[in-house]
N, C-alpha and C positions, 0 to 999 in steps of 0.2 A: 504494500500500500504506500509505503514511504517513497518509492522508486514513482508509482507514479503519481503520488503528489507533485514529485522533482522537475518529471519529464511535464506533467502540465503547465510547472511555474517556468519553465524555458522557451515551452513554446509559447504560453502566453505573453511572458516579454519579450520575446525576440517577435512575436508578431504588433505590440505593442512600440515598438524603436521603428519597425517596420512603420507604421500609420506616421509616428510623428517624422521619419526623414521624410515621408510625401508629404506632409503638411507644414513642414519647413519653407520653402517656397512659397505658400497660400496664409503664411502665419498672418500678415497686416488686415489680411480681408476675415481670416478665420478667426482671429481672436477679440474684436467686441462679441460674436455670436458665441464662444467660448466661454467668456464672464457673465455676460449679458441673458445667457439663460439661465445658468443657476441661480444669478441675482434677480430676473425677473419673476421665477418660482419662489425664493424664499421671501419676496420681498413683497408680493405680490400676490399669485394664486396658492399657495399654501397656506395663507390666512384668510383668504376670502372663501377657498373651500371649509375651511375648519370654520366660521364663521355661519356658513348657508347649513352646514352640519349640524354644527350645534344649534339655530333653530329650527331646522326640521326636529332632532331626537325632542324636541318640546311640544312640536304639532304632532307628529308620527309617534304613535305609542306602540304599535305591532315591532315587535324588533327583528322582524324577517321583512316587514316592508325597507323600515329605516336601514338594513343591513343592504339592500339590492341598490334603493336611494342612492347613499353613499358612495355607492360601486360605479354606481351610475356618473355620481359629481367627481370620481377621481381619474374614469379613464375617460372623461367630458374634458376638465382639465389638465389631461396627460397630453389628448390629442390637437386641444387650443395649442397646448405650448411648443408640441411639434408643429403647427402650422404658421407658429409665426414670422419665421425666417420665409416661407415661401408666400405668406400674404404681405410679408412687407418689401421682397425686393424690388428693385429695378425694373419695370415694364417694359426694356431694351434685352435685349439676347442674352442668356439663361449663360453664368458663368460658367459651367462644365457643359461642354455638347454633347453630353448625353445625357441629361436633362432637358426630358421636351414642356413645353411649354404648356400648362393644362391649365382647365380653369378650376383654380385652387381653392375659392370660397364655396363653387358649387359642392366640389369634392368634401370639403369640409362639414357646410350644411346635410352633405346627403349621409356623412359617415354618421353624423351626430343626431339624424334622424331615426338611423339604424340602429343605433347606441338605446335610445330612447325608447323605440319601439319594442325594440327586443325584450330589455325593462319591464316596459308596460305590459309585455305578454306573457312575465313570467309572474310578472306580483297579480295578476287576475287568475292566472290558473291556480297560484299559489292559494289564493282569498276563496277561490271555487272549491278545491281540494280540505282545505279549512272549516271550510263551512259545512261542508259533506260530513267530515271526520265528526263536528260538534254535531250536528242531526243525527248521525248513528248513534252517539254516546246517549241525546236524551231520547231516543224511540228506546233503548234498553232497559230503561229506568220506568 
């Protein structure tokens, strides 16, 4: 086990020296977006989620709703924050060429539609399923 602990931590760094000698090069363009996200999460959506949280768990008393809710507000705001490097750049030709040029707010709207629904159609089955469980309990009684 030790051995391949070893052989993971070499290739992990030797792939890791790998990324940053190609990102050497790209470092002026690549480092606000570098600082600039961790500092816009902590600074930012990690309080406003923890915020919309903690008043739902005050509205929301089922804790299998609030548990999906939640799920819902973090990879809602996992996916804002990876879209904001492509909703805020440059509207002139896409810095890597292979990066095509899409329309990045509909993509975004449509993921976070899907995000949502998905949600919505598990806490109704969930609430279906629930309700069922509690109707057998008091028909036995």
């Amino acid at each position: 086990m030790r051995t391949v602990r070893l052989l993971l931590f070499v290739v992990g760094s030797a792939a890791t020296a790998y990324g940053g000698w190609l990102l050497f090069p790209q470092l002026g363009t690549a480092l606000p977006w570098l600082i600039g996200g961790p500092v816009l999460h902590d600074v930012l959506v990690a309080p406003l989620v923890g915020l919309v949280g903690l008043a739902l768990g005050r509205l929301v008393r089922n804790r299998l709703r609030l548990a999906w809710i939640a799920a819902g507000l973090m990879a809602s705001a996992t996916l804002l924050l990876i879209a904001v490097p492509l909703l805020w750049r440059p509207r002139s030709a896409p810095p890597n060429p292979g990066l095509p040029d899409r329309d990045y707010p509909l993509g975004l709207a449509v993921g976070l539609a899907v995000l949502w629904a998905a949600i919505v159609v598990v806490l109704v089955v969930a609430t279906t399923v629930d309700r069922r469980v509690t109707d057998r309990r008091t028909d036995r009684r």
